[in-house]
N, C-alpha and C positions, 0 to 999 in steps of 0.2 A: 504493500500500500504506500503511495507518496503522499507520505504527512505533510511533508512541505508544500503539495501543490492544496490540501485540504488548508489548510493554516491559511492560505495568501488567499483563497476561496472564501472563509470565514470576513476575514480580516476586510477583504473587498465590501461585502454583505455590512459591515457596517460600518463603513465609510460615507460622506455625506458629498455631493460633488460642490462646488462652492455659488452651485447657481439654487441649491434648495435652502428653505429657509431655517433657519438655527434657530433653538429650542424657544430661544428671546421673541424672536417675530412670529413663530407658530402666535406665542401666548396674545402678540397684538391683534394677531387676523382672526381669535377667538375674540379678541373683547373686540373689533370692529363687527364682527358677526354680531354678537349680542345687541350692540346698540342697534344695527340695522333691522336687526330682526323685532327688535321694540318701534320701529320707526321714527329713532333717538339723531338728529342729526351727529353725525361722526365728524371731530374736528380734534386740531393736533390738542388744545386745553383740555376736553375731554377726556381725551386718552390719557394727557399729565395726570390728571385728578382720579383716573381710575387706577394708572397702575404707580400712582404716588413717587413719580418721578417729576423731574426738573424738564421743562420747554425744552430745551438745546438736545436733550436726550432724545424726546418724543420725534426732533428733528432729524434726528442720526437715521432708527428704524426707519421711519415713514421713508427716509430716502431710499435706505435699501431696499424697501418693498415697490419701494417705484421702480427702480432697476431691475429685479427682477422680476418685474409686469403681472403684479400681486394686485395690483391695488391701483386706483387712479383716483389724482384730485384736482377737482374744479378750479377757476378763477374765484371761489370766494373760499376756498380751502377746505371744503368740503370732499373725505375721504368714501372712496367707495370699493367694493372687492372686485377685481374683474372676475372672469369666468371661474379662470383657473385657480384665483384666490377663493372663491364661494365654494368651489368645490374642498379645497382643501380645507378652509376653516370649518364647512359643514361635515367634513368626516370625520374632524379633531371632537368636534363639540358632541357630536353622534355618538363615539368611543366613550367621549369624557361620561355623558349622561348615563347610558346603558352599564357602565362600570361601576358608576355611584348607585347606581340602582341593584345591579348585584350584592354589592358591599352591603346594603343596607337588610334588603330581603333574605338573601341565601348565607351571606356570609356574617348577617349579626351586627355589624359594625357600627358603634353609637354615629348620630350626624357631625359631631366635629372632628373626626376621621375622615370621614370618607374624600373629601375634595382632593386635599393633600394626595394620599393614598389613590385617589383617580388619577391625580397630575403624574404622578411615579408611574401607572399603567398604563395608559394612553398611548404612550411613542411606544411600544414595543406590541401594541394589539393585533396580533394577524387577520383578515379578514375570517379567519376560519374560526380562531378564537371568539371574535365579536358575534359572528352568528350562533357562536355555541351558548354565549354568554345570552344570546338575545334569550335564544329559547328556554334556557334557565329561570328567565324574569319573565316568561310567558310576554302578554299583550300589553306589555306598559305604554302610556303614550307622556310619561314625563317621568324626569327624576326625581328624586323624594322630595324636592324642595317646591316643585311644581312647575318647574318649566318644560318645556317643548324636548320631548327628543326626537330628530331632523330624521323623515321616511315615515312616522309612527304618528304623528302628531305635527301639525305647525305652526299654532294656534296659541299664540299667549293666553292665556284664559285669566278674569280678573280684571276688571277698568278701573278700578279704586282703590286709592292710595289710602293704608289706613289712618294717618295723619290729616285726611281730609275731611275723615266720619265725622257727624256730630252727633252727640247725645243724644243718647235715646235709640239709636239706631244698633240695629242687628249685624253684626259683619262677618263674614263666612272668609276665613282666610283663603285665598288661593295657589296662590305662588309668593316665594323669596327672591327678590333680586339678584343676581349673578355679583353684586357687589360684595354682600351680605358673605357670601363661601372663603371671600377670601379673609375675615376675619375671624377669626376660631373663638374667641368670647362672644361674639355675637352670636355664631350655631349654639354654641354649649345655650345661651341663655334661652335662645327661643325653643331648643328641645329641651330644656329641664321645665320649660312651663307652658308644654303642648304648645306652644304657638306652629304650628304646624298647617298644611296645604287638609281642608276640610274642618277643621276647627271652627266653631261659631260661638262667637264672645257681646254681649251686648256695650255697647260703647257709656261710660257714666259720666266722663268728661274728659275735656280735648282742650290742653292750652300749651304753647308753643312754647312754655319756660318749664313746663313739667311734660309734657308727654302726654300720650295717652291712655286712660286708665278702660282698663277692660274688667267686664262680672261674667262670670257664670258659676253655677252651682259647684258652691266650694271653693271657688276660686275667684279672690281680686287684684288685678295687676295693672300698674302704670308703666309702661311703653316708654321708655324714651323716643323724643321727638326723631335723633336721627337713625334708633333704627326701626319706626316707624314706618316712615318713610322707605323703608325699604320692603314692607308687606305689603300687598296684594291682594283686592279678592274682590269680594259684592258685597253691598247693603243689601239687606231679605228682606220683605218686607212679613211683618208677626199678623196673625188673626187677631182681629177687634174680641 
């Protein structure tokens, strides 16, 4: 057997050629997907603010991704995926979903795990693997937080921002913002106190220097304002 030509065969296999994009820009062309996929204009400030870098940075990537014809942006600097970006950030996000959706259902794993723990699985998901993983999670059409997994679902579901409720009203959580995963005390808080996609809290008061306070049986809890703002769902409306 030539283990040396098996070796350079390997070694080849995971090699990167310097026209694909590095682990860095994968992670842009997913939050560029999210926001488009919210129908969030995409701009280089946004981006600073989501992946809490400096302007000049946001500058660097965006270049790169224009170079290698990821992405295209406007005259008013408005960022968008071309083809070949849409495809690849919707497979990234497809893997990411269906993987945090395993972790959760089959393999147990509390919610401030799993993101992390997707991000480390993701780049190594074989096509064969992901469909084995699908049928694992049977018919999901989102991941445990409630968003869209891309083939299964397309559909942000949720117009209401819970920071917008007022008193008195009924709110059925639907979905977490994609912001919300990357901070691990914000999952831990909102799974240790069900705030969770199908949860329904009646709203008792809403002010912008405390938060919002939610009831239901057995349970009362004030919201902070920002990550309020990062829940989703409907006002119900209750029988007279």
């Amino acid at each position: 057997m030539n283990t040396s030509h098996s070796t350079t065969t390997l070694r080849r296999r995971h090699t990167s050629s310097g026209s694909e994009p590095t682990a860095k820009e994968r992670e842009y062309l997913e939050v560029i997907y999210y926001l488009a996929s919210r129908n969030e204009p995409v701009i280089a400030a946004r981006l600073a603010r989501w992946m809490k870098v400096q302007p000049p940075t946001v500058t660097h990537i965006v270049s790169r991704l224009l170079e290698k014809g990821l992405i295209e942006r406007n005259a008013h600097g408005e960022i968008t995926l071309t083809a070949t970006g849409f495809q690849l950030a919707e497979a990234m996000v497809r893997r990411h979903r269906i993987l945090e959706r395993f972790l959760v259902d089959v393999m147990g794993l509390p919610w401030h795990l799993i993101h992390e723990e997707a991000v480390r699985l993701e780049h190594a998901l074989s096509p064969v693997m992901e469909e084995r993983i699908m049928a694992l999670v049977g018919h999901a059409t989102t991941c445990p937080h409630g968003n869209p997994i891309p083939g299964q679902n397309e559909v942000y579901t949720g117009n209401t921002r819970m920071d917008t409720v007022q008193p008195g009203q009924q709110f059925r959580i639907r979905r977490i913002a994609e912001e919300a995963e990357e901070e691990t005390p914000i999952v831990s808080f909102l799974e240790a106190n069900g705030l969770v996609p199908g949860a329904v809290f009646t709203v008792t008061d809403n002010t912008a220097a405390i938060g919002v306070t939610l009831q239901r049986p057995g349970l009362s809890i004030t919201v902070p304002a920002h990550i309020a703002e990062m829940i989703w769902g409907d006002v119900e409306t209750t029988a007279e």
